[in-house]
N, CA, C and O atoms as a MOPAC input file, in Angstrom:
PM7 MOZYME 1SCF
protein

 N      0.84400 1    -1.17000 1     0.00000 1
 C      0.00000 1     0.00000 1     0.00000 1
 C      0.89200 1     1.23800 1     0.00000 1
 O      1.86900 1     1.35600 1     0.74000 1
 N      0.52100 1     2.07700 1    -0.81000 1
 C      1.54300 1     3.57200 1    -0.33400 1
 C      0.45600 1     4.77300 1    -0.11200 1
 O     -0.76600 1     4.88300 1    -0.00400 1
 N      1.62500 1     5.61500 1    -0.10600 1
 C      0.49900 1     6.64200 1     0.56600 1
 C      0.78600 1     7.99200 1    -0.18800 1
 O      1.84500 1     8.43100 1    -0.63700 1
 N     -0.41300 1     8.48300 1    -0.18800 1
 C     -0.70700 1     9.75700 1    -0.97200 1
 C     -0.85300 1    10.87400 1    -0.12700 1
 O     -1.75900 1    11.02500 1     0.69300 1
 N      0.20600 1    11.76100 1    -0.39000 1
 C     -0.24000 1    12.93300 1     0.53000 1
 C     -0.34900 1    14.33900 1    -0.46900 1
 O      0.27200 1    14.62800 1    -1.49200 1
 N     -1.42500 1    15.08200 1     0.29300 1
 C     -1.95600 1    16.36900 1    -0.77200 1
 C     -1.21900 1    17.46500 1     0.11100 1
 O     -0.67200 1    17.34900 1     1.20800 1
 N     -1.40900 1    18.75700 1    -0.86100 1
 C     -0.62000 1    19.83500 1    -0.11400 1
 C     -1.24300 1    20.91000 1    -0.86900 1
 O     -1.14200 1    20.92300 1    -2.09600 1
 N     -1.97000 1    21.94100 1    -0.14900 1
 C     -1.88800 1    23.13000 1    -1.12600 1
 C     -3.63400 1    23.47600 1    -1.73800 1
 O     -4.79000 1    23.40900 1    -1.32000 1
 N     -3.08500 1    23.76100 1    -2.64100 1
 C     -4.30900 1    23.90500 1    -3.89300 1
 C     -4.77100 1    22.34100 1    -3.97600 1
 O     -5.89800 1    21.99200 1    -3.62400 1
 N     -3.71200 1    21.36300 1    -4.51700 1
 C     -4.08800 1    20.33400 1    -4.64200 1
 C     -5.13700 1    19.00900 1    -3.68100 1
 O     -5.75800 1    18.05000 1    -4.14100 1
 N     -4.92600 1    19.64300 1    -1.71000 1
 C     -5.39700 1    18.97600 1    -0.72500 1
 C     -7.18900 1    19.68300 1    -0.97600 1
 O     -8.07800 1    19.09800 1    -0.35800 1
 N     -7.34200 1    20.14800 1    -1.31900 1
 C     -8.36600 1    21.67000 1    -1.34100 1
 C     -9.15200 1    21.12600 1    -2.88700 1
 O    -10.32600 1    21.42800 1    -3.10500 1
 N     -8.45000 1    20.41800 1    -3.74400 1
 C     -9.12600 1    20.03800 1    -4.91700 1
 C     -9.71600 1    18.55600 1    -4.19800 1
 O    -10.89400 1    18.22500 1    -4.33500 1
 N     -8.60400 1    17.63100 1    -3.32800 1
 C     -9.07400 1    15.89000 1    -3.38600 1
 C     -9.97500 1    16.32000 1    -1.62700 1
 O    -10.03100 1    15.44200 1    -0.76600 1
 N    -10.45400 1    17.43500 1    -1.42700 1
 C    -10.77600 1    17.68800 1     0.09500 1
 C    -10.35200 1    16.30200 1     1.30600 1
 O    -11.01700 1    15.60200 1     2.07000 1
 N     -9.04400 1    16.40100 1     0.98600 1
 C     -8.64400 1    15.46400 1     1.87800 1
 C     -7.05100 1    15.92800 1     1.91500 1
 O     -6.61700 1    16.70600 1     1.06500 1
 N     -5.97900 1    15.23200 1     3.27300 1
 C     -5.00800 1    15.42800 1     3.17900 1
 C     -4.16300 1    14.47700 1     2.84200 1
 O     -2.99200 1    14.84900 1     2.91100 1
 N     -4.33900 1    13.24700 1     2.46100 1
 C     -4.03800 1    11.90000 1     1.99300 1
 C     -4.81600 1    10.85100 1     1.88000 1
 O     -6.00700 1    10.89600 1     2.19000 1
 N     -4.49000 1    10.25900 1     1.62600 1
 C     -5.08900 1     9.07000 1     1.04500 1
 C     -4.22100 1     7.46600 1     1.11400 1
 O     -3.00100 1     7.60900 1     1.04400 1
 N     -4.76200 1     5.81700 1     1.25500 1
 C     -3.87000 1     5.35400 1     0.98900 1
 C     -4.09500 1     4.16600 1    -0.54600 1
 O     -5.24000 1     3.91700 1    -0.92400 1
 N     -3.22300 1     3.72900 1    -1.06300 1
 C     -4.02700 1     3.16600 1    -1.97900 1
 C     -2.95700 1     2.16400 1    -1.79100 1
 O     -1.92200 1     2.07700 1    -1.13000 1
 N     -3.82900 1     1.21200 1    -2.90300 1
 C     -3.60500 1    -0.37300 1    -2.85500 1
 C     -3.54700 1    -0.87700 1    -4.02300 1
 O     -4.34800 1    -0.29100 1    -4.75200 1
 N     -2.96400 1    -1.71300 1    -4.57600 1
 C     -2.88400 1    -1.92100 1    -5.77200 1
 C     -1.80000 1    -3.52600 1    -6.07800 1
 O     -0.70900 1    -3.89500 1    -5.64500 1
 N     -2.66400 1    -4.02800 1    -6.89400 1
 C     -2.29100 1    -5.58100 1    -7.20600 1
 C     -1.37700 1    -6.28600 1    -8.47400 1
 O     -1.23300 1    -7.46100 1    -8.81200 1
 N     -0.92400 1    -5.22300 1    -8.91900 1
 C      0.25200 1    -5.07300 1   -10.24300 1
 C      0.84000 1    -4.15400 1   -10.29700 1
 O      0.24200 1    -3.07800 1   -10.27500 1
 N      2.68300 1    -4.20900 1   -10.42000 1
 C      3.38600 1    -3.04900 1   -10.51500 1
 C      2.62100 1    -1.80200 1   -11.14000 1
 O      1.73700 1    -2.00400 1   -11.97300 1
 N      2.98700 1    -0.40100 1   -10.70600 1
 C      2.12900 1     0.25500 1   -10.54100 1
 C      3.43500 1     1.65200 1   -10.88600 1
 O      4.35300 1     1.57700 1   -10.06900 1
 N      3.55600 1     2.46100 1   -11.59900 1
 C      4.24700 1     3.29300 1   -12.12400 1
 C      3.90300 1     4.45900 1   -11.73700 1
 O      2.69900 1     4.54300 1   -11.49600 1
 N      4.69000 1     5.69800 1   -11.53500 1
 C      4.17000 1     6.53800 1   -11.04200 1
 C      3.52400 1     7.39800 1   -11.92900 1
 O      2.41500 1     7.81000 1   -11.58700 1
 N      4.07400 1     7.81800 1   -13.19100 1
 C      2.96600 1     8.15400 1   -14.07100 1
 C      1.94700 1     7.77400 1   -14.57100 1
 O      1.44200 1     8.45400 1   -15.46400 1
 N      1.18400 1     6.25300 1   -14.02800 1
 C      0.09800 1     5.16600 1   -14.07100 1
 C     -0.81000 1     6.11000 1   -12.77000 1
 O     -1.96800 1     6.52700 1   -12.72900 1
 N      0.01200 1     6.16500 1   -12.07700 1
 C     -0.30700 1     6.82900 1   -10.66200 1
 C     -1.25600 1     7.60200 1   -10.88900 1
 O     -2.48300 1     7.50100 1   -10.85100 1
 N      0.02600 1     9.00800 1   -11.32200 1
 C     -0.80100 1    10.24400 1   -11.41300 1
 C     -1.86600 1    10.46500 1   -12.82600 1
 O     -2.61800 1    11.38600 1   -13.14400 1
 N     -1.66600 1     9.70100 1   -13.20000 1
 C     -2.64200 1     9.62900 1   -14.55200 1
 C     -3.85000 1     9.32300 1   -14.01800 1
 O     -4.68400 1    10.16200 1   -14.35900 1
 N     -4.62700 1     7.83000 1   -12.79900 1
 C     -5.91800 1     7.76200 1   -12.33000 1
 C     -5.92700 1     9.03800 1   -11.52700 1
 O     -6.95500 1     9.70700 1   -11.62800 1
 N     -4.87800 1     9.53700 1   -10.67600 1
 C     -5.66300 1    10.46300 1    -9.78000 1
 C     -5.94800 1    11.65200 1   -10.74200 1
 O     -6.87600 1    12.40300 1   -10.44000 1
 N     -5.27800 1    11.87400 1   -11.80400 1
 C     -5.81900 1    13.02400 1   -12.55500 1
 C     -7.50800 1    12.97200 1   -13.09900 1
 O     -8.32800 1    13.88800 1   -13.04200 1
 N     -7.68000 1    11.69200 1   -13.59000 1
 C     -9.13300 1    10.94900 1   -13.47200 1
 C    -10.16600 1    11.02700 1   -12.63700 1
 O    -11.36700 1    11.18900 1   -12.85100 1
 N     -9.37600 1    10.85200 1   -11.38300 1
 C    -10.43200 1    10.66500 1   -10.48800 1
 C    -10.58500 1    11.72100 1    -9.74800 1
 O    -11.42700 1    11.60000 1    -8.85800 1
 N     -9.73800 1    13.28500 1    -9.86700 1
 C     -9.73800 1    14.37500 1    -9.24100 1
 C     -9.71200 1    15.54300 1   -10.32200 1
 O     -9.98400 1    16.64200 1    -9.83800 1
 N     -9.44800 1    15.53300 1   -11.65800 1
 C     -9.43700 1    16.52100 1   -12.75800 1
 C     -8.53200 1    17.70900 1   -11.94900 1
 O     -9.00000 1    18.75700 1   -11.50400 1
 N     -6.94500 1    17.22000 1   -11.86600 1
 C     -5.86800 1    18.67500 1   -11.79600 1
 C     -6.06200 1    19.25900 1   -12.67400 1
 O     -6.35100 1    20.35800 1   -12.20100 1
 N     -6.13800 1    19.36000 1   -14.05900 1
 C     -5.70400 1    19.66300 1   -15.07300 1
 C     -5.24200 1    21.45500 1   -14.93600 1
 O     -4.26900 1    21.96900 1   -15.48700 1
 N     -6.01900 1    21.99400 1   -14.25100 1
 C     -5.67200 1    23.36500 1   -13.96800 1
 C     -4.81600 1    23.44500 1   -12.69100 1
 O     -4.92200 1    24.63200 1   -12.38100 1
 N     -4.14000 1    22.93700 1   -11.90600 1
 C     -3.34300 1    22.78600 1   -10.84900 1
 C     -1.71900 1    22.37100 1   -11.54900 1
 O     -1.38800 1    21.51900 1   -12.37400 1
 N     -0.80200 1    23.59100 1   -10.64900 1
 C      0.61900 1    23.13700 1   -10.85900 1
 C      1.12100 1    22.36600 1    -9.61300 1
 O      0.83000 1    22.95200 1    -8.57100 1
 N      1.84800 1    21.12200 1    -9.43300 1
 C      2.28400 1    21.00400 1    -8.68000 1
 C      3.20800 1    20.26100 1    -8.85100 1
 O      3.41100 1    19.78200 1    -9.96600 1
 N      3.93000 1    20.00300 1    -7.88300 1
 C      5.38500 1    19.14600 1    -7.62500 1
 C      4.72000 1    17.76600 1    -7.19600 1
 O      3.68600 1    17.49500 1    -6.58600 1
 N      5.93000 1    16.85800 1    -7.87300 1
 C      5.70500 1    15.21800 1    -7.29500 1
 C      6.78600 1    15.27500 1    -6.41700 1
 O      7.67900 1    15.92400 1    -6.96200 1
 N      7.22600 1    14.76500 1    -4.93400 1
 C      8.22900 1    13.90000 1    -3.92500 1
 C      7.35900 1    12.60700 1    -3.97700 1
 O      6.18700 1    12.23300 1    -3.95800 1
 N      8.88700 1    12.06300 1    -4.07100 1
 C      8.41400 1    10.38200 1    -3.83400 1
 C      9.56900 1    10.20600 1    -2.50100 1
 O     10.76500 1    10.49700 1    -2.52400 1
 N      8.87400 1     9.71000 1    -1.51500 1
 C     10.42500 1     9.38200 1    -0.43400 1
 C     10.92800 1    10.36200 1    -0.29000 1
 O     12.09200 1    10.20300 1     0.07800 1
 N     10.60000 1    11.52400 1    -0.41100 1
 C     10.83400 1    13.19000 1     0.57700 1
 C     11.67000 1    13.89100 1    -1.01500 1
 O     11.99800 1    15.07600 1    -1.06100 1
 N     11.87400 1    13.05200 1    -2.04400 1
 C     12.98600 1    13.49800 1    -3.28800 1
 C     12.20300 1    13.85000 1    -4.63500 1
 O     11.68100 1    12.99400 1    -5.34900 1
 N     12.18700 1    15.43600 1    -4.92800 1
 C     11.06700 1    15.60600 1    -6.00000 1
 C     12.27500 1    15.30300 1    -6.83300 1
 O     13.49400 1    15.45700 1    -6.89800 1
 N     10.95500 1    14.64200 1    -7.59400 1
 C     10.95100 1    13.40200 1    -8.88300 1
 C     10.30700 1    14.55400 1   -10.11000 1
 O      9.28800 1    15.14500 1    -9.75100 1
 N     10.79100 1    14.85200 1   -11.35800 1
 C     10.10000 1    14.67000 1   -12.45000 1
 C      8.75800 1    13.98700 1   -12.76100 1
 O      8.83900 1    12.77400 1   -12.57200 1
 N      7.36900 1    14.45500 1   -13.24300 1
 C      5.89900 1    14.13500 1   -13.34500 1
 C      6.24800 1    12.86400 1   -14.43700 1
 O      5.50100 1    11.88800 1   -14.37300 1
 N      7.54200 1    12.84200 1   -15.60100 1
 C      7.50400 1    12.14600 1   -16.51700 1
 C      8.75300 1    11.07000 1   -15.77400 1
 O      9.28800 1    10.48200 1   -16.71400 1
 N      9.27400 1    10.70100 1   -14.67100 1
 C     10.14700 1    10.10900 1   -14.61700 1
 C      9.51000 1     8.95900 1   -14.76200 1
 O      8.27900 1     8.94300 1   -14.75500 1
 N     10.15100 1     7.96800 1   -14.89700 1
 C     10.31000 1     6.74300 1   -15.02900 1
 C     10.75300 1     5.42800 1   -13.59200 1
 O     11.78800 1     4.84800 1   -13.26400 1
 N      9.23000 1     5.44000 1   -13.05100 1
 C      9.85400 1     5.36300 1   -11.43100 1
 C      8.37500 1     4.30500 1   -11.09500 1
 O      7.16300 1     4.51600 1   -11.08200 1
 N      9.33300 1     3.00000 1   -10.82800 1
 C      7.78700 1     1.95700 1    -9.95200 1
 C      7.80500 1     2.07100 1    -8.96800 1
 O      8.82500 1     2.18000 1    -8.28700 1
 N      6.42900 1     2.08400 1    -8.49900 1
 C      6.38200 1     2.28400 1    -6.81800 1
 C      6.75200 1     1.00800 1    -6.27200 1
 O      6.83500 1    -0.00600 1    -6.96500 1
 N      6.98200 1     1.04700 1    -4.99300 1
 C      7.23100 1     0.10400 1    -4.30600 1
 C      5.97800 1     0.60600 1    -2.88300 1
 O      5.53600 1     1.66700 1    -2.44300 1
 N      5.78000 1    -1.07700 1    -2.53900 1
 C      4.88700 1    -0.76000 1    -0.84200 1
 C      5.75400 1    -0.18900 1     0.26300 1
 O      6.79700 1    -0.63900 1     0.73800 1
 N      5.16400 1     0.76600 1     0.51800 1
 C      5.30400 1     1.72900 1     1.76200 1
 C      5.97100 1     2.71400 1     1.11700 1
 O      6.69700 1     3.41300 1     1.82400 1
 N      5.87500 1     3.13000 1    -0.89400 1
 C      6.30100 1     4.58300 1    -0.99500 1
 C      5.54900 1     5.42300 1    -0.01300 1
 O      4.78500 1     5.09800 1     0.89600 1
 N      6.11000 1     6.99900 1    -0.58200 1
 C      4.75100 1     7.69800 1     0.43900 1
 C      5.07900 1     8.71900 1    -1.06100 1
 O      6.18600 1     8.96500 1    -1.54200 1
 N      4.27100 1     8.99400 1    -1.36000 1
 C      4.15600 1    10.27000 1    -2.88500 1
 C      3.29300 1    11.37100 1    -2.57200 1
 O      2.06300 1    11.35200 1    -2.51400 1
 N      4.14200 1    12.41700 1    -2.35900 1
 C      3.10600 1    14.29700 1    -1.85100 1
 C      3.35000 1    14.87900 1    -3.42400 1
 O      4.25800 1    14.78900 1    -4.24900 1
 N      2.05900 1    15.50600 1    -3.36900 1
 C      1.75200 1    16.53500 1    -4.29800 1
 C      1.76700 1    17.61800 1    -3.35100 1
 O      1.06000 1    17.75500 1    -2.35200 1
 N      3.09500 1    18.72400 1    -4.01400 1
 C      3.45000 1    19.78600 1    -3.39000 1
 C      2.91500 1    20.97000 1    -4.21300 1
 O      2.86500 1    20.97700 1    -5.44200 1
 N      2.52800 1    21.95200 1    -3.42300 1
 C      2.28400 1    23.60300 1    -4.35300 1
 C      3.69700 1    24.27400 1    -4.99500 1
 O      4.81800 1    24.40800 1    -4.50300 1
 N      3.29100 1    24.53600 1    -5.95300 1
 C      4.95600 1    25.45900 1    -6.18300 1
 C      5.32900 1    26.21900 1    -5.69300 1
 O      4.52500 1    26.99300 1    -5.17400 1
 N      6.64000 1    26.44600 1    -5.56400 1
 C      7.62800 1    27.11300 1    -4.13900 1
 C      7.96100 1    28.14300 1    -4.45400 1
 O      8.46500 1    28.38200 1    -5.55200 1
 N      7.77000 1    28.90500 1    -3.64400 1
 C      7.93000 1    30.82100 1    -3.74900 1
 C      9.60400 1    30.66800 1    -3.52300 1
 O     10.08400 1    29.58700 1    -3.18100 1
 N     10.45000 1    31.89200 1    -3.75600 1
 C     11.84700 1    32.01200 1    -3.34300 1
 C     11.10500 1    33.22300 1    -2.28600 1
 O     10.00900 1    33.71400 1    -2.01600 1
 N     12.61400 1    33.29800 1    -1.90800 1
 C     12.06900 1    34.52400 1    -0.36900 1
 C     13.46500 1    34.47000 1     0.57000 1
 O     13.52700 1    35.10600 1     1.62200 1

């Protein structure tokens, strides 16, 4: 099972702050974010992928493993 955590604009679109999901065949992270785009319509939302605390590229090339944890972050102001 891994776990989905929201942040931002994005927690405020899935009105939740995570989620956990489950899944019974290797499972890709752009497989990933492709149902939740489905099942939540970002399409107007920017955000960052961390997988394991390390932002990842939306197009990387990355299988999850059980007990990832994957946050959708808001984009980061400088300051």
């Amino acid at each position: 099972m891994i776990e989905v955590k929201y942040f931002g604009a994005v927690a405020e679109k899935t009105k939740c702050e995570f989620e956990k999901l489950s899944f019974s065949e290797e499972l890709s992270l752009q497989k990933l974010l492709q149902d939740l785009n489905e099942k939540y319509e970002f399409e107007a939302l920017t955000f960052s992928v961390a997988v394991n605390q390390k932002i990842v590229p939306k197009s990387t090339d990355y299988t999850l493993k059980i007990n990832d944890i994957v946050a959708l972050l808001p984009p980061f102001a400088g300051g």
